[in-house]
N, C-alpha and C positions, 0 to 999 in steps of 0.2 A: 286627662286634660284639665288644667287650672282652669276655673272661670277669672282668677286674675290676670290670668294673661288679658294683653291690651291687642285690640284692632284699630285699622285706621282707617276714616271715612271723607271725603272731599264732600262738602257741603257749600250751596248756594245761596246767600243772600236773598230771599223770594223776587222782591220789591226791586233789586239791580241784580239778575242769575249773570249776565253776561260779564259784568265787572270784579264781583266781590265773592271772593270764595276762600275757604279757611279748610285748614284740615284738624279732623276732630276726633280723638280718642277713645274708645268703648271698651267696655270688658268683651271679654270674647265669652260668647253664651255658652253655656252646655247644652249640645242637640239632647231634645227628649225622642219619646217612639213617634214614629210620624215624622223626624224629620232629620236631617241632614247639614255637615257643615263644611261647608268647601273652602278651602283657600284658592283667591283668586290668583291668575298667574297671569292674565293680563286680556288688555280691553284696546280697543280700535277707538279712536277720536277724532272725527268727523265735523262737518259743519251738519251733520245730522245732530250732534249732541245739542251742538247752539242752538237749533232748532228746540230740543224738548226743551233745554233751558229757556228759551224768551219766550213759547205759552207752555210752558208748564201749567200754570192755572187752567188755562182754557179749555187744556186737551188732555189734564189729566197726568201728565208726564210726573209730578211733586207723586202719585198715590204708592208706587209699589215698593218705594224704600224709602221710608218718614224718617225724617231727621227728627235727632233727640230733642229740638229746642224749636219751637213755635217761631215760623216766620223764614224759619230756613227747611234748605231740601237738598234731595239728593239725586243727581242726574243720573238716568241709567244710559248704561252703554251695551254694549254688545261685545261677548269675550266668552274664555275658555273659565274654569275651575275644575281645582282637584279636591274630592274628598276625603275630608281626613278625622270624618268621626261622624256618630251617627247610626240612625237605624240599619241594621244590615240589613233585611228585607227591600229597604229600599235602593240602598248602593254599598257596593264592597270600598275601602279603604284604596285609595292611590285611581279611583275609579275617573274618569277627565269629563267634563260635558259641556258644551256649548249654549247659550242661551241670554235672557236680557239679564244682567246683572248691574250691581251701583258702580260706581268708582270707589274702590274700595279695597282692602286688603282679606277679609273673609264674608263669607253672605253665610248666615242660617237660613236654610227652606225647608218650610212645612210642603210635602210635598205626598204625592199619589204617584205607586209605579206608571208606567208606561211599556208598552213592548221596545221603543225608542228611546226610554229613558226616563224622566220626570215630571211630572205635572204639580206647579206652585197653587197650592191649597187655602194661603194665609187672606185673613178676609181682606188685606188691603188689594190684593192680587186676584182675589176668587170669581170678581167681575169682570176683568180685564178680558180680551181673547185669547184664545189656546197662544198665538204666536208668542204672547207676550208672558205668557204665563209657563210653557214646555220649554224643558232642558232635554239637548240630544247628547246621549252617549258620542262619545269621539273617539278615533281609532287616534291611539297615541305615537310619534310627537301629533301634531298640527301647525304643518307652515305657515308662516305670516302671513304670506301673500291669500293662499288660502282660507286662511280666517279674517282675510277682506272683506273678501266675496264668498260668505257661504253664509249659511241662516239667515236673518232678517233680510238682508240686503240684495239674496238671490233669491227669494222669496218673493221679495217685491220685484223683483226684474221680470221673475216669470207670472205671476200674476196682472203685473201693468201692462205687460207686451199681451199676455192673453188677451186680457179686456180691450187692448188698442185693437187687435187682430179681429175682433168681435163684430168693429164694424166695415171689415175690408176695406180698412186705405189704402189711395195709393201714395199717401206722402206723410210723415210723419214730423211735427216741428218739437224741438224741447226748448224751455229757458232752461237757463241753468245748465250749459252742457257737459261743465266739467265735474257736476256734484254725480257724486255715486249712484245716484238712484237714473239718474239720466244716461250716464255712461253705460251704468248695468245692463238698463233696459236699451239704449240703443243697439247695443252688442246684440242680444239677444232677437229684437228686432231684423236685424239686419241680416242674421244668419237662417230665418224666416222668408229672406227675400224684398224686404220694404225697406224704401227709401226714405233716408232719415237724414232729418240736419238739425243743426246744435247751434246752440244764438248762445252766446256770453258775452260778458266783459271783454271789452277789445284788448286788456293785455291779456288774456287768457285763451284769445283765440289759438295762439300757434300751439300750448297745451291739450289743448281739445283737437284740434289735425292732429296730433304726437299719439294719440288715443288710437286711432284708427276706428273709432267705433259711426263716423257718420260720415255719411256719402260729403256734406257740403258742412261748412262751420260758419257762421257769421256774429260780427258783431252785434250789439243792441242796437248800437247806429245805422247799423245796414237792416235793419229790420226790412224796409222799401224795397230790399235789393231780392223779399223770397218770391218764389215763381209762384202765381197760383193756381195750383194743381188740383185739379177738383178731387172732393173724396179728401182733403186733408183734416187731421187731426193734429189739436195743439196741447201739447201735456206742461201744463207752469208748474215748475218745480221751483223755481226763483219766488213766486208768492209777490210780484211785483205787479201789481194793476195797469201801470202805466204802460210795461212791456205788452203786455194782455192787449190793451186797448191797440197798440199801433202793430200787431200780429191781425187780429181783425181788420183792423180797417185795411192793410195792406192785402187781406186774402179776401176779402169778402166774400162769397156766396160761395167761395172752394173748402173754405173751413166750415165740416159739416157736422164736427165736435172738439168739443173743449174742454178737457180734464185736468184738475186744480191738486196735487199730490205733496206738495210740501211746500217753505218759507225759507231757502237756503240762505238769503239774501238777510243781515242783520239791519239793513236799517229798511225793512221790508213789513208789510200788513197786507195777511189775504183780502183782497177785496170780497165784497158779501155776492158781484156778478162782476163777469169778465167782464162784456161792454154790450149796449144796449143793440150794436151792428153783429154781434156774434151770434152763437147758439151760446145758452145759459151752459155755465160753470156748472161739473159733474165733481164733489169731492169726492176721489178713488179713498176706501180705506182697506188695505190691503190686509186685515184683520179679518173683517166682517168678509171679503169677500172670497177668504177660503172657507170659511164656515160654507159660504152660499155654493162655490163651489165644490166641496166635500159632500153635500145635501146630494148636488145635482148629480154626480159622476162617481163619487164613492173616494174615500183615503187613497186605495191604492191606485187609483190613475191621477188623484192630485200628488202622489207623492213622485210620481214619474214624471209629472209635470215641473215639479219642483228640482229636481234631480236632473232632470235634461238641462235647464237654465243652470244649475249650480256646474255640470259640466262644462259645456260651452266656457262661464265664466271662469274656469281655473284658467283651461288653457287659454285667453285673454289676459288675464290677470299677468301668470308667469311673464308674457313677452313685455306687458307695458305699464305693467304696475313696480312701482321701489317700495321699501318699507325701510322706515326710519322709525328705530327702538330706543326708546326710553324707560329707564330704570328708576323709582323712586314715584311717591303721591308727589312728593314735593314739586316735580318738573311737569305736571298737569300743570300747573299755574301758565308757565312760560309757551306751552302747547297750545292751549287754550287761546290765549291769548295772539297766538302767531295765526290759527286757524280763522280765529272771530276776526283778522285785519288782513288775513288771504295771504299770508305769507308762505304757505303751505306750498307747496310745489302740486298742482291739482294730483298729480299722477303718483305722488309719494304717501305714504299710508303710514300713518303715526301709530305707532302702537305703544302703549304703555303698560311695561313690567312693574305690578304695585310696592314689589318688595323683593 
């Protein structure tokens, strides 16, 4: 393998991530021992991405794939690769694996076997949590719709609905209904047995009924209109304060937790507390809290745990999920930018073929 062969990498503007983005050239490394080089065959593109891209600084999102040139960065996504050079000890050639990659056309990872597969070793990565840092073997193809909803995104479905289930509600509210981590977990929820409703954008409500994942759907402006059901729990996934505040005030003394799980919303900032009528904001980090739950219960009944929700989620996905494929780094630009202005059809799944 030439190390002059060329790779290609989408890079973010730090200072404007959401506006300014460039694609940018690299030699392709030569794997040493210890490590592995995959060509990426392609990656999901979410208003999750927007999210690492606008705190990138905050939360870390800039550390696990450094851009070559100070002041820009690179956003990770969630996708397949195939390896195609590399330690054999660690992965055979044509080998496929899932996990957090750049936007990119190849990734080198220093990495550690696994019985499942790979663990990312490199010191930008070596602090981060197992989720962020393990690559699963995959049974080869892997359908789109499938690799919507599998790793990160059913990870957190069955971990969020766990920790909701924790404090026996009987009513569950999300912002954000139709972002993935809402949908996931609602699904998941509901197949549980608890009733669940979904607050979004008013043009986005008939998309979230199309979902079938929640008992009731309301707009932000019907906020007023949820029942107060004692025992409810409100999960902000929107990262919108304001919606936060008028969820409390309209539940009052029914809402008897509050969990803050993401910023789907671009012209959005977590608030530091939901509202002074609430119970205090819980940030879920669905990282730290498989550690905590692997500690408590052991690998193999979180990995059942993890696996039951990735079930459930396929066959959900198949009936009501679309996937729309795109071919080329280039049409990340156009993606991006249809995502970040919600042009996206909430139920359709962008996938991006890098090359």
């Amino acid at each position: 393998m030439s190390a002059q062969s060329a790779f290609q990498a989408i890079e973010f503007l730090r200072d404007d991530p959401l506006h300014t983005m460039r694609i940018v050239p690299d030699p392709l490394p030569e794997p040493a021992r210890g490590s592995v080089l995959l060509k990426i065959e392609r990656f999901v593109l979410t208003s999750n991405n927007i999210t690492y891209a606008r705190h990138g600084d905050r939360l870390g999102y800039w550390a696990p794939f450094p851009a070559r040139e100070h002041g820009w960065g690179r956003v990770p996504a969630w996708g397949t690769a195939r390896v195609i050079g590399g330690d054999p000890d660690l992965a055979a050639p044509g080998e496929l694996f899932f996990g957090y990659i750049p936007m990119a056309t190849h990734l080198l990872v220093e990495a550690e076997p696994l019985p499942t597969g790979l663990r990312a070793t490199s010191p930008e990565r070596s602090e981060m949590y197992p989720l962020y840092r393990d690559m699963t073997r995959m049974n080869d193809p892997v359908d789109d719709v499938v690799l919507a909803t599998t790793g990160g995104v059913a990870r957190t479905a069955a971990h969020l609905s766990d920790e909701i289930q924790a404090s026996a509600p009987a009513h569950v509210v999300f912002s954000s209904a139709t972002s993935r981590t809402a949908l996931t977990t609602a699904v998941v929820l509901r197949e549980a047995g608890l009733r669940v409703v979904g607050l979004t954008a008013a043009d986005r409500t008939k998309a979230a009924a199309r979902a079938e994942a929640f008992d009731e759907v309301l707009s932000y402006d019907e906020v007023g209109d949820l029942v107060g059901i004692p025992g409810t729990v409100y999960v902000d996934v929107a990262g919108r304060p304001e919606i936060t505040a008028a969820v409390a005030r309209t539940l009052g003394s029914a809402l008897v937790r509050s969990l803050r799980v993401g910023a789907t919303h671009p012209s959005s900032e977590p608030s530091a507390q939901i509202s002074p009528q609430g119970p205090p904001a819980e940030q879920f980090n669905v990282g730290l809290r498989r550690i905590d739950v692997a500690a408590r219960i052991g690998e193999e009944k979180m990995a059942a745990l993890e696996q039951a929700a990735e079930k459930s989620l396929a066959v959900w996905a198949a009936e009501h999920l679309a996937v729309e494929t795109v071919t080329g780094l280039e049409q990340v630009r156009h993606v991006w930018h249809r995502v970040l202005r919600g042009e996206v059809d909430p139920l359709t799944i962008a996938v991006i073929v890098p090359s």
